[in-house]
N, C-alpha and C positions, 0 to 999 in steps of 0.2 A: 570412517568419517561420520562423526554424529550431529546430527541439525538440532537445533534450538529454537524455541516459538516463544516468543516477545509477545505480552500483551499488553498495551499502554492504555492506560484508564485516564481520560480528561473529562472532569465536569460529568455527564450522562455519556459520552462515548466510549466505546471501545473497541480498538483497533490491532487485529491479530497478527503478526507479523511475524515469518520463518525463515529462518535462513539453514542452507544446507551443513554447513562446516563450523560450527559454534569455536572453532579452536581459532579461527581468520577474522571471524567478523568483526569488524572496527566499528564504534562509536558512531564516526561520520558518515559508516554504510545506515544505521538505524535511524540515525537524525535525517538524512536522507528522503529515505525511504517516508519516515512519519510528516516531512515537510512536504511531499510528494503528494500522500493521503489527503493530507488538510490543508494544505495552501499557506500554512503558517511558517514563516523564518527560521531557518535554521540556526541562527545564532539568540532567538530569542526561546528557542526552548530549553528546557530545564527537566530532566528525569529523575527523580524519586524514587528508594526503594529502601525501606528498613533502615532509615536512618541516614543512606548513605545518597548522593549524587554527582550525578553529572554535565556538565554544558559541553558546547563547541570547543572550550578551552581543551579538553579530553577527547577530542574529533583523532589522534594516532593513537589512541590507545584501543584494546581490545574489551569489545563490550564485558565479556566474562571474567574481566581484570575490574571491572569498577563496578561489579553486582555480583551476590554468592547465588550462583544457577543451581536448583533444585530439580534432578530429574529432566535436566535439556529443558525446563522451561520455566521461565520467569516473570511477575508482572510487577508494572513500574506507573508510578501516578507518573502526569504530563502535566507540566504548567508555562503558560506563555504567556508575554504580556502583547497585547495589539500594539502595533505603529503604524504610525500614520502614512499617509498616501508618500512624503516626500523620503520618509526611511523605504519605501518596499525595491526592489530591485527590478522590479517586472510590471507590467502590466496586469497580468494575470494576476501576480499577488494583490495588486490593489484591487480588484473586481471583487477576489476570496475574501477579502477582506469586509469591502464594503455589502457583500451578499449579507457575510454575516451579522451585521451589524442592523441591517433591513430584517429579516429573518429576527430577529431578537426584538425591533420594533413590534413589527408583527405581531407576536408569540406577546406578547405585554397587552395588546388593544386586544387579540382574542381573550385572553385570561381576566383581562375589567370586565370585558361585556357580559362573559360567564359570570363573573362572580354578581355585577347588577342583575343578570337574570334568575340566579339564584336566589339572590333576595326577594325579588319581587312574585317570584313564581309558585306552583304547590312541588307536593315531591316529587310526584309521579315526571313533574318536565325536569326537576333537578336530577333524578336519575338517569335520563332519557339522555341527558344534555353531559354526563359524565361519563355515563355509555359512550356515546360518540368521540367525546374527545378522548378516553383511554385507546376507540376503535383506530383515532386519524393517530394517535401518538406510535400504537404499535406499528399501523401501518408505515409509516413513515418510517419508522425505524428499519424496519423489514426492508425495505425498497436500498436505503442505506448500506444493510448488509450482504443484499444483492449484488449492488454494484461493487461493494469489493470482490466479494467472491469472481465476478465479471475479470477484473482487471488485475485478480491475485492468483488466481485457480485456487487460492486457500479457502476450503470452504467448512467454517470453524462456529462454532455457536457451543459453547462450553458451559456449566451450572447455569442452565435455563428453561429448568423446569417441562423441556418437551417427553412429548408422549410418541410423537413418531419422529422417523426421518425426515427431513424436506423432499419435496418432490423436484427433480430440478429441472422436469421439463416443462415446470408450470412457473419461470421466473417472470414474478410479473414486468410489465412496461420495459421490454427491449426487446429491438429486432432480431426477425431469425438468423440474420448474417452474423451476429452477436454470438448467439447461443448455439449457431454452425460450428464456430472458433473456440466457442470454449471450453476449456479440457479441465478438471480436476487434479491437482498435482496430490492434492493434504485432504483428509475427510475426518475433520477430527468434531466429535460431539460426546464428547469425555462428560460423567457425570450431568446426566440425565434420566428422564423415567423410561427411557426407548425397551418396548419390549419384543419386538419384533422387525428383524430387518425383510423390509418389501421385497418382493421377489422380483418389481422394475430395476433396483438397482445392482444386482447382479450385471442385465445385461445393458444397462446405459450407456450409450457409447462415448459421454461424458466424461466415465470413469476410466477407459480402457486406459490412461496412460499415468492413472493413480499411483503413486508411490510410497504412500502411508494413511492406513485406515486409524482410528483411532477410538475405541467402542468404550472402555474401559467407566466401570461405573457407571454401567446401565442395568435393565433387568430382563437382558436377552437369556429367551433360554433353546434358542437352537438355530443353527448359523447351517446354509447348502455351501460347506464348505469346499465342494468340489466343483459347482459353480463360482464360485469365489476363486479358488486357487485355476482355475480353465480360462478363465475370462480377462482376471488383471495379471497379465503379465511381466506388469514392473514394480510392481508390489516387494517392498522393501520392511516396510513395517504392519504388523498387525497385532493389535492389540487388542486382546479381549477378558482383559481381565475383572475381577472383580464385577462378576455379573451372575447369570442362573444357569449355564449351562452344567449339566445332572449325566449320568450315566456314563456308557462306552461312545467314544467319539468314536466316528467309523465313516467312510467314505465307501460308498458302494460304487464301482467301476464298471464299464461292458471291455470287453476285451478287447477294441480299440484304443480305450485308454489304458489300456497294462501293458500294450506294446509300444503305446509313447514313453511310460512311465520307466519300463525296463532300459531303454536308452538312454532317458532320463537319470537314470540311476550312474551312468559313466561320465558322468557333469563333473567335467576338472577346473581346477580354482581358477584357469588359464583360459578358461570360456569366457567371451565378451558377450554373448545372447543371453545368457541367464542371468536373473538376478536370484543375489539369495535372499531370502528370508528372516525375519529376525520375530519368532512364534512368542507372542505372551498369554498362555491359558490359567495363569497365577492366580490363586483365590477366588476358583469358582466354586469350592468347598465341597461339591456332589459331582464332580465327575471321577469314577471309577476306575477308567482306565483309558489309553489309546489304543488301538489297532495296530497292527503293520501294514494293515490295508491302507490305513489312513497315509500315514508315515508313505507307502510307496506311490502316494497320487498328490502329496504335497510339492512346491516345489523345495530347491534344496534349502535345508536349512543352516542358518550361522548360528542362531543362538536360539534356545528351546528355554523357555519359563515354563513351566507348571509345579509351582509354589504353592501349598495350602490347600491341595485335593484333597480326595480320598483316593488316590491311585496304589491300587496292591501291587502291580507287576511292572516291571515296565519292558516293555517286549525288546525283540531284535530290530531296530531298523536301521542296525551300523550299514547294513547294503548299500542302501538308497543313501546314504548322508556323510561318506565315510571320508570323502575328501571336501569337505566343505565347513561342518559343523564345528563350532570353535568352543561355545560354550554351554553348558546343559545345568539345569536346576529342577529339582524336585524334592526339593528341602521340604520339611514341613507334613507330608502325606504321610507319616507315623506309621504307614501298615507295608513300604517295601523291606524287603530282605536281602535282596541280592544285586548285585550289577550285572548284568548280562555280560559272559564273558565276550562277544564280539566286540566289545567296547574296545578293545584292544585293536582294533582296524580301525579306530578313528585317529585317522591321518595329524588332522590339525588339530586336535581337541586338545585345550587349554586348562579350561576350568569344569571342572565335575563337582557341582554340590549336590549334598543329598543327604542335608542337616537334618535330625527329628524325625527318625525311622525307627527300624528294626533291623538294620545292617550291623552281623556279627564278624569275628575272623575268616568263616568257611564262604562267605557269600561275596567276600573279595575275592577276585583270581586274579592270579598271579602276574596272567600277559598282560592287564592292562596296567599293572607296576612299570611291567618289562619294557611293555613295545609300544605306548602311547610316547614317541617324544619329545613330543611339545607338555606332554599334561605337569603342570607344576601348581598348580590348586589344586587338591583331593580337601573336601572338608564333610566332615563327619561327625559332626558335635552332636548331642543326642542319640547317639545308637549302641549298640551293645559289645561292640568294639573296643577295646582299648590300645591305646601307643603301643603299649609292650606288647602286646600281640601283631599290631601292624608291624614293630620292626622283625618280627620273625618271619616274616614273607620274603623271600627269595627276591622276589622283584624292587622291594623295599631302599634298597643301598641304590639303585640308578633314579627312583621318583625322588630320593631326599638328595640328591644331587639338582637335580631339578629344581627342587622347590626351595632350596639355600639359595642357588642363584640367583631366582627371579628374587627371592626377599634383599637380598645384596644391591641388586638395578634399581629397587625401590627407593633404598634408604641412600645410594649414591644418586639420585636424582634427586635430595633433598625434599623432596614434596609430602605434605603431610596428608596421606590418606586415611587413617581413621582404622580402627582395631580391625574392619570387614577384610583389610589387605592382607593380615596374615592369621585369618582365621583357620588354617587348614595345619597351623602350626603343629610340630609335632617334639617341641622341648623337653627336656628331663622336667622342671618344673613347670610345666603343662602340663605334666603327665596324668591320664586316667582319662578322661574322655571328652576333655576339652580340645580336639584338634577338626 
């Protein structure tokens, strides 16, 4: 099940909205939801995105049918028109209504008297006096985005020029019975200047029931990933990619934790307490390598990104991950050679890329042709490998069973998925090193 994050853009707001199941969500759950947020009518809103929209009219339809979703996330302008007290349905809408409209009076007599006191004043008050109103704008703003985070647990602030985290046990103007209850679901601050995550938010207790972190496009260069993985334990996503972490990732343990981690390691896909994991270390450009140390103190993984390193090896941690891990990528790191033969114990494993190496004929082995029997993506574009050589591999005749099949399910679901689906092809006219 993969979730989807809506951002809708009205006028100067914006309004972050996630839904878990991007394949269910309807139209009239999002209208919902956005008429929820602002007070505004459902049937008068209007969603915009690349040309294309939507109204109430499309309330059974599925949002990701009337918008092309990029990477589970989308954003879409809002436009609504006011009505009047006798259209609104509620009482509450006509107060929403009329706030805003006062609110907007407002915001007109401050903006005259600025601008008269401007005229008539030297620089030094016309700064002074711009100062303050960017101070009350931002702040205002800020208070705003509190209070969703309050009433969403999504706590989201994306391309906004921050330098740290927020601290979230400093939200201004709400009680503590408030900030008692409120738990963190989404921590997403994608594309930012964050160079260092606080060592408070580690042990927040805000965060314990976090489900997806989201770092990506910052210029973190070093994460206590063993506090991280100890403390959230329903951590589902984390992404960190595209940021500055450099050298050997590595998780130092006391042997406490390597006698959690060893039991750990018998984590069956039929376990309800665990969650898995979904690891993105993709285009950090400077990390070297992983551990098995690390590998044995994470929890289990489904799917491993590390895209775009410099990783030479990539070690054994079929142990710790062998019934669990679905998908693995390390496409792009130019300097690996070989697959680790324990690969062949990964139970579920699907998809294995590991485009734009140095992976030759010798540095495939056989078992995991043989005994992977789910794996039906191998793709290997870039490496010194050729078809004709893969088909000489003993294990070779059960993976191209494999991987005809799944291309078969593909094109009999009619869906157009785009060259990525059968890039691992391995045709007579494909032949030489395009698979």
């Amino acid at each position: 099940m993969e979730s989807i994050a809506i951002t809708v853009k009205r006028q100067k707001e914006r309004i972050d909205l996630m839904f878990e199941d991007r394949e269910a969500v309807l139209v009239e759950a999002v209208f919902e939801e956005i008429s929820e947020r602002t007070g505004v009518i459902k049937r008068s809103i209007k969603l915009i995105s690349q040309g294309k929209q939507c109204t109430m009219n499309d309330c059974k339809k599925r949002f990701i049918d009337c918008f092309k979703v990029k990477n589970a996330k989308v954003v879409v302008m809002m436009i609504d028109s006011d009505f009047t007290a006798t259209n609104s349905n509620s009482s509450g809408q006509m107060a929403l209504t009329e706030k805003r409209r006062t609110e907007a009076k407002e915001a007109m007599m401050i903006m005259k008297k600025s601008t008269d006191d401007l005229n008539n004043g030297d620089l030094s008050k016309k700064m002074k006096m711009k100062n303050n109103d960017d101070s009350s704008r931002s702040s205002t703003m800020m208070k705003m985005r509190e209070k969703n985070w309050l009433l969403t647990g999504i706590v989201s602030q994306q391309n906004s020029q921050l330098e740290n985290l927020p601290d979230l046990t400093a939200l201004n103007n709400h009680d503590e019975e408030s900030l008692s209850l409120f738990k963190v679901k989404v921590f997403d601050f994608d594309s930012n200047y964050v160079s260092k995550i606080p060592e408070s938010l580690y042990t927040n207790t805000m965060m314990l029931n976090v489900t997806r972190i989201s770092l990506s496009n910052n210029r973190i260069e070093s994460v206590d990933f063993k506090a991280m993985f100890k403390n959230f334990k329903f951590l589902k996503h984390f992404d960190l990619s595209a940021n500055k972490l450099r050298g050997e990732l590595d998780i130092v343990g006391s042997d406490d934790d390597d006698d959690e981690k060893q039991s750990h390691a018998k984590f069956s896909t039929t376990t309800t307490t665990n969650v898995l994991l979904n690891l993105n270390l993709s285009k950090n450009y400077e990390i070297t390598g992983i551990t098995e140390q690390f590998f044995k103190h994470c929890p289990p993984l489904q799917i491993l990104e590390c895209e775009s390193n410099q990783i030479k090896k990539i070690v054994d941690f079929a142990e710790h991950h062998n019934e669990t891990i679905t998908h693995i990528s390390f496409a792009g790191n130019k300097r690996i050679k070989e697959i680790p033969e324990s690969f062949a114990n990964l139970r579920n494993l699907q998809s294995l890329v590991l485009d734009s190496n140095m992976i030759s004929k010798t540095g495939i082995p056989q078992r995991v042709l043989d005994n992977c029997e789910r794996l039906s993506e191998l793709s290997l574009k870039n490496n010194a490998v050729t078809v004709e050589e893969l088909r000489e591999l003993d294990g070779w005749q059960k993976y191209n069973e494999r991987r005809v099949s799944r291309a078969d399910k593909i094109l009999e679901s009619k869906t157009i998925l785009g060259e990525a689906s059968f890039r691992e092809g391995a045709d007579a006219e494909r032949y030489m090193r395009d698979f």
